[in-house]
N, C-alpha and C positions, 0 to 999 in steps of 0.2 A: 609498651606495645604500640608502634605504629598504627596510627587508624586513615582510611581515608573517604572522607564525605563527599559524596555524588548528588547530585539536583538532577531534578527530572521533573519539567514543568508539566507533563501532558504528552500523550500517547504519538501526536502528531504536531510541528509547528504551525498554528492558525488555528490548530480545535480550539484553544482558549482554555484560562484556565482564571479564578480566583483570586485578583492581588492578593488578598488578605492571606490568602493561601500560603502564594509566595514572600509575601514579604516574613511569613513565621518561619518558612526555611532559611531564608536568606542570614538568622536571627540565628541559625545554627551553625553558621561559620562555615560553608559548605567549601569544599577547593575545585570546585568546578561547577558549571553548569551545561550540561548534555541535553540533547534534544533531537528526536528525531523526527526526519520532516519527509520521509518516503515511504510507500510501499507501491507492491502490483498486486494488491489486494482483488482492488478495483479491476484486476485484467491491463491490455496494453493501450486502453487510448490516448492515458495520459504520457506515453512514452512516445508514442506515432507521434501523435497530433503537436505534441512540445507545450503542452500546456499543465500548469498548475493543479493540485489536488485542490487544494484552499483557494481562497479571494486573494488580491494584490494585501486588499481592506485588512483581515484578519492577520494576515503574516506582519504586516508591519506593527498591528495593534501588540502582537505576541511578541515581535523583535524586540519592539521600543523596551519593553517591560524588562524582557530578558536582558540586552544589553547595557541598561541603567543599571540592575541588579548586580550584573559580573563588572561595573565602571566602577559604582563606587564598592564591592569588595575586593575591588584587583585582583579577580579571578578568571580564568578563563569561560568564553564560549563558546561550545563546541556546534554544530548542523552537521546534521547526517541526511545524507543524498537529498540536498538541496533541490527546492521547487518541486520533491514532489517522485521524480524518477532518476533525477542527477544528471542529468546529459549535461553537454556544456549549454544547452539554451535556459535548461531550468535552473542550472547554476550561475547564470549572469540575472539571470530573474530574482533570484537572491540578493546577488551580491547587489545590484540595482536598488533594492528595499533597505540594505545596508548603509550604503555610502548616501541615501536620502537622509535619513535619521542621522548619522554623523555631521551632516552638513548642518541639522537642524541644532544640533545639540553643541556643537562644535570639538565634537569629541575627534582626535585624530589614532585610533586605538592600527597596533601592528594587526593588520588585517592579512590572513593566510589566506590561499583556496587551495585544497585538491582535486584538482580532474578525474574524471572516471571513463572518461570516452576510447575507446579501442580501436588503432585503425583498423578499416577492416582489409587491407594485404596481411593484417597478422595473424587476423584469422582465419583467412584463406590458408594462410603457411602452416599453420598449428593443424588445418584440417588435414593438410597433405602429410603432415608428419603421425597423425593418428591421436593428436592430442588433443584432440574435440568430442564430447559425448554428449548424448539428451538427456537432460534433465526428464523427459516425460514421453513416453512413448507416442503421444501424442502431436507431440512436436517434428514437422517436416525437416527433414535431412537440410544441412547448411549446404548451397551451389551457391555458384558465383553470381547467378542470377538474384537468388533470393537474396544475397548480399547487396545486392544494387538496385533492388528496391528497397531494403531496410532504412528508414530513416535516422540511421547511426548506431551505433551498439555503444552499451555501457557496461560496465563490470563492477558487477561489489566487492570494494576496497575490505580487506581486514584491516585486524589494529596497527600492523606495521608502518604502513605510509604515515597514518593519524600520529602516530609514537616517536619517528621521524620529526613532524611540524613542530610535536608540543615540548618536545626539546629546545627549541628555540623562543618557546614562550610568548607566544601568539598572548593576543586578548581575545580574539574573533577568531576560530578557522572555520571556513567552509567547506565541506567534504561533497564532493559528488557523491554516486549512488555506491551506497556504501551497506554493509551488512551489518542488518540491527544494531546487534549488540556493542562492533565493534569500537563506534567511538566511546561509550561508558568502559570497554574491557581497557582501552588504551591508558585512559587517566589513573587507572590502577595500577595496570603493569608498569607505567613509568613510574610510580611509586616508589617497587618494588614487592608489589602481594603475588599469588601464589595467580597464573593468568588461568586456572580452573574457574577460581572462584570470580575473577573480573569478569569472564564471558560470563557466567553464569548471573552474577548482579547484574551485568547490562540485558539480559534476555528479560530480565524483570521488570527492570525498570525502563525500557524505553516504551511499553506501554501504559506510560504515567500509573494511577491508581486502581487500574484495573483488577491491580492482583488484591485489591481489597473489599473489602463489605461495608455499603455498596461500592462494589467498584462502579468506576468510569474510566476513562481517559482524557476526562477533561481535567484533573486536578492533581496538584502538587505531589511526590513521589521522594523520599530520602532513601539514602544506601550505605552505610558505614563497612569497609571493610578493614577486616586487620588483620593477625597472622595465621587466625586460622579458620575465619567463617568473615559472613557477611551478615548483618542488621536490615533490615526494610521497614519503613512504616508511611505513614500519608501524614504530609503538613497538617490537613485537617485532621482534628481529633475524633471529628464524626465519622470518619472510614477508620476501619480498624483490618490491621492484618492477621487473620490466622493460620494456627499450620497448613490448615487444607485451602485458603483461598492460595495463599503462595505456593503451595505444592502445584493446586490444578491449574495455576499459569505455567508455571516452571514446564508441563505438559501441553500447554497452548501451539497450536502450530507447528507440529512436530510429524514426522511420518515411523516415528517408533516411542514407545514409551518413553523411555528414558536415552537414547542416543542423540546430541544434537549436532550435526556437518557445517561446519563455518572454513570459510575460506583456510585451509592449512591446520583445519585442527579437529579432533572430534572429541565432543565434550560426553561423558559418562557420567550421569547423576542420579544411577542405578545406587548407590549407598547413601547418597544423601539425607542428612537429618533436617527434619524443621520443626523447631522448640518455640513456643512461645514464651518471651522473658519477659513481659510485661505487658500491657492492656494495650492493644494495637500494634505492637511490635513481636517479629519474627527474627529468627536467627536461624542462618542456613551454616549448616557444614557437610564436608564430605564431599565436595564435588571433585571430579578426577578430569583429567584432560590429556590427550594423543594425539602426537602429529603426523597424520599420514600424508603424502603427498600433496606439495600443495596446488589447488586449482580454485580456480576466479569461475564465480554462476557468471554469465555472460546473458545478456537483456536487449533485445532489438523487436522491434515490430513495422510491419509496414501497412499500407493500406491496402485491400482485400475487397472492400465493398462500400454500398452505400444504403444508408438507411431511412424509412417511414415509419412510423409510425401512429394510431388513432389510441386513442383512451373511453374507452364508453362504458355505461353501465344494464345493466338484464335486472329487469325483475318480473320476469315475464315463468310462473312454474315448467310449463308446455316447453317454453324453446330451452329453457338451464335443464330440462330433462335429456333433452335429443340435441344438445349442443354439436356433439361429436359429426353426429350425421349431417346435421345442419351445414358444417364448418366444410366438412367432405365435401358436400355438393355445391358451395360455395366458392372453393379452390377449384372443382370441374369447371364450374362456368365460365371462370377468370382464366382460366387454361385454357379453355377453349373460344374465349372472345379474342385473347391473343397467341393464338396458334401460330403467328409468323414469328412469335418470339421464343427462341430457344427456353426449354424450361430448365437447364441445367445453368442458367443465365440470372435466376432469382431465385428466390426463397420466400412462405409467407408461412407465419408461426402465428401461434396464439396462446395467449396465458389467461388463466380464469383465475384472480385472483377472490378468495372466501370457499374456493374446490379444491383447485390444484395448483396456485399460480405460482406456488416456491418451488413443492417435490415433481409438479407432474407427472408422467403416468409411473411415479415410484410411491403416491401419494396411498396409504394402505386405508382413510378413511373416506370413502366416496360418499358420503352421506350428506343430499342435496340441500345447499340453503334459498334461502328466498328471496337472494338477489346476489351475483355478484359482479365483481368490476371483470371487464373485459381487456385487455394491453392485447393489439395485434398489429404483427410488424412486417415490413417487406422488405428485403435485404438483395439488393442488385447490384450488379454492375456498373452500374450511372446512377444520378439522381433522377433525371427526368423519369426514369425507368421504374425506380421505386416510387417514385411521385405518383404517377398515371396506374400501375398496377394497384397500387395500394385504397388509389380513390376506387376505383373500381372493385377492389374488394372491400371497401367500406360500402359504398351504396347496394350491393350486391346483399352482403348480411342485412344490413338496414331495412331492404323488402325482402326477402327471401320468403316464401308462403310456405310455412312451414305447417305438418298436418294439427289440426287442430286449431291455429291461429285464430282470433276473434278480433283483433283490429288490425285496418291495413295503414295505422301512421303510421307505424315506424317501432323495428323491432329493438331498437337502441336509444339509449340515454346520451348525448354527448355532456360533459361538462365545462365546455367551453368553442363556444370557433374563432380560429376556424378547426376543424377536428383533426385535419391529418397535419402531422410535424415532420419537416423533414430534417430530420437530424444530421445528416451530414458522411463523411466518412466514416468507415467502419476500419478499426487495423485487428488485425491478426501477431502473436508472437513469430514469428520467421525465425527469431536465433532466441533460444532458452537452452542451455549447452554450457556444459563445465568447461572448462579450459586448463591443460596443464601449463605451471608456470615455472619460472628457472629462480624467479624473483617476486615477490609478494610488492614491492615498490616500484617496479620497472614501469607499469602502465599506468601509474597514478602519481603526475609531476605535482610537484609543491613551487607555488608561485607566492609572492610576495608581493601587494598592490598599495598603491597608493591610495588614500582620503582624503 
């Protein structure tokens, strides 16, 4: 029976992971090493702004290891949506960290990329044909406007384009922003396994050991597939997989039980078995897979606003009783000191972290503590704008004479100054939108670079 062994150093490229970890994999002969290095977890800034999820620091610390590992067992390695979001700035941010390490090492390895970038007359064209839908009701309608402020659109490759490269037998490919699973499903199907069960291994394993006890996503991740299930366990012997940690990832991130939507396929793991064959190892069978129509999730964000920010702390009973009111008359004042400024022009929030500062008003236990941190933010149109409203509503709570008070220093704790941060640019998603496609390869070229 054909088998084929999958590496999975860690949930993200740069989380970091354990040599010792990986060198016990490496010991296992594995035919690939997979690794993904994106999400939009985090929301769109790192898409807007074109910067990194990770350190420059971390990614090359993770690369060096990984590419030494796949050097001397002349095996492939694969990156999934490079830098982070996959655009082409995050994918040269990559390959950049690449070709340093090569020069170091002197290694000259066939070095692939896939692009993930879309122009956008294509997607204007696809709009006009009716081939564009929202991923989220939330999401504003795609114009031609919002297209020209979006900082680029990128689209999650499936395993087709990756299945493409690895026939030519890269050492390295770099994949733009690409769908989880898809570069682990790829190394299977080109095998030849059943591509159920490859989408279904990679859903697992690209969040490295998660799906174990304890999980994390900082450490080593194996996958065995053969003809008719798939194997999981963690290079370390200390994390152990069982049915139910593997099952309750298999359910990780999902908008239904058991159905999972990938580019061109839907995966069904509504009869799935998971057996445990031995002490830390799992064995999945049963997964089913459908090809309905296929369409590309499409990823752009532009910039929307700009932000301030203060960090303080309360431990005042009196004012964390009557916060709410306090906060109201607080936002009056700052309203009305700047009356000449449109209020539909800024925004000023507050988070009460130790009350409500994750669920807010969805929080069901109001039951006061005796201090907590305060996060309040000003969100404008300009920076100056957020800069000045924001000081203003910091000095503002800071005195505020609230009833009862007993000293007039200072209603706030800063933990550092100076107190207010201006952070910067704020983006918004503007294009989150499926796309239907004629071709699962068309918008995702394979290029071939020198080192």
């Amino acid at each position: 029976m054909k088998t084929t062994l999958i590496l999975s150093p860690c949930g993200i490229l740069g989380y970091g992971f354990p040599l010792k970890s990986l060198e016990s994999a490496l010991r296992e002969q594995p035919d690939a090493i997979v690794v993904d290095a994106g999400s939009t977890d985090a929301g769109p800034h790192k898409l807007g702004a074109g910067t990194a999820i990770v350190s420059r620091l971390a990614a090359k610390k993770d690369l060096s290891a990984l590419m030494d590992g796949a050097r001397r067992l002349g095996i492939p390695l694969i990156v999934g949506s490079a830098g982070g979001s996959g655009a082409r700035k995050h994918t040269l941010w990559t390959l950049d960290i690449v070709k340093e390490i090569c020069q170091e090492t002197g290694w000259k390895p066939k070095l692939g990329v896939i692009w993930a970038d879309i122009p956008k007359e294509d997607i204007w064209a696809a709009c006009q044909r009716g081939d564009v839908e929202k991923m989220s009701p939330n999401v504003p309608d795609i114009t031609q406007e919002t297209l020209e402020e979006t900082n680029g659109v990128v689209a999650q490759m499936g395993a087709e384009p990756i299945l493409e490269a690895l026939r030519q037998k890269p050492d390295i490919l770099i994949c733009g922003r690409a769908y989880d699973p898809a570069p682990f499903a790829a190394v299977g199907i080109l095998a030849g396994h059943d591509p159920a069960l490859c989408y279904h291994l990679g859903k697992i394993l690209e969040c490295g050991t998660l799906c174990a006890e304890p999980g994390t996503a900082k450490d080593v991740m194996l996958g065995r597939l053969d003809d008719t299930g798939f194997e999981v366990w963690a290079a370390d012997p200390r994390r152990k997989c069982t049915p139910v940690s593997v099952a309750a990832h298999t359910f990780y991130e999902k908008d239904h039980p058991y159905l999972l939507k990938g580019p061109g396929i839907l995966l069904d793991l509504e009869k799935c078995r998971f057996e445990q064959v031995s002490e830390g190892r799992v064995r999945v069978e049963g997964s089913r897979i459908s090809y309905p129509p296929y369409c590309i999730k499409l990823e752009g964000a532009r910039k929307a606003a700009y932000r301030t920010f203060v960090l303080a702390g309360i431990r005042d009973p009196l004012l964390i009783g009557q916060m709410d009111s306090v906060e109201a008359a607080v936002v009056r004042s700052v309203r009305e000191y700047y009356a000449d400024i449109p209020k539909d022009s800024y925004q000023i929030r507050f988070s009460h972290y130790g009350l409500d500062g994750v669920m807010g008003p969805l929080e069901p236990d109001r039951t006061l503590p005796h201090e907590i941190g305060l996060m309040f933010e000003v969100i404008a149109d300009t920076q100056e704008k957020a800069d000045a409203i924001c000081a203003t509503t910091r000095s503002a709570y800071l005195h505020y004479g609230y009833p009862g008070r007993k000293s007039t220093a200072g209603n706030l704790a800063f933990p550092f100054a100076p107190s207010d941060i201006s952070f910067g640019p704020v983006y918004v998603f503007s294009v989150y939108h499926l796309m239907r496609v004629d071709s699962p390869t068309r918008y995702f070229p394979l290029e071939w670079l020198e080192v």
